[in-house]
C-alpha positions, 0 to 999 in steps of 0.5 A: 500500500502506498502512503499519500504525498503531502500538498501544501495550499500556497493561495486561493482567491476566487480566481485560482487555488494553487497548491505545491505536491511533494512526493517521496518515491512511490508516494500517490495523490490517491484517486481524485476528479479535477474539477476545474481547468488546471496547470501543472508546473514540475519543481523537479523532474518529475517520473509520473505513473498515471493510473486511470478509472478504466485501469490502464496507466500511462508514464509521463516524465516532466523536466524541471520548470515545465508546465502542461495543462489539462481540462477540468474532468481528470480523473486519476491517481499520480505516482511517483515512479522514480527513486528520487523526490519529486514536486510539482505546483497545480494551478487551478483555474476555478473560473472554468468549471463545466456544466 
C-alpha cells in the first residue's frame, strides 16, 4: 500500500487555488476528479505513473520548470515512479468549471 504525498495550499482567491505536491518515491495523490481547468508546473523532474478509472496507466516524465495543462474532468491517481523526490505546483483555474 502506498502512503499519500503531502500538498501544501500556497493561495486561493476566487480566481485560482494553487497548491505545491511533494512526493517521496512511490508516494500517490490517491484517486481524485479535477474539477476545474488546471496547470501543472514540475519543481523537479518529475517520473509520473498515471493510473486511470478504466485501469490502464500511462508514464509521463516532466523536466524541471515545465508546465502542461489539462481540462477540468481528470480523473486519476499520480505516482511517483522514480527513486528520487519529486514536486510539482497545480494551478487551478476555478473560473472554468463545466456544466
Amino acid at each position: 500500500m502506498r502512503t499519500t504525498c503531502s500538498s501544501k495550499l500556497l493561495a486561493e482567491d476566487e480566481k485560482v487555488r494553487v497548491t505545491r505536491f511533494d512526493f517521496e518515491p512511490d508516494q500517490e495523490t490517491g484517486w481524485h476528479v479535477h474539477q476545474y481547468d488546471y496547470v501543472i508546473i514540475a519543481v523537479t523532474e518529475c517520473c509520473m505513473l498515471l493510473q486511470n478509472p478504466d485501469g490502464t496507466q500511462t508514464s509521463s516524465k516532466v523536466s524541471a520548470g515545465s508546465a502542461y495543462s489539462r481540462d477540468s474532468g481528470v480523473h486519476h491517481n499520480v505516482i511517483n515512479a522514480s527513486e528520487q523526490k519529486m514536486s510539482f505546483i497545480e494551478i487551478e483555474l476555478k473560473n472554468s468549471i463545466r456544466s
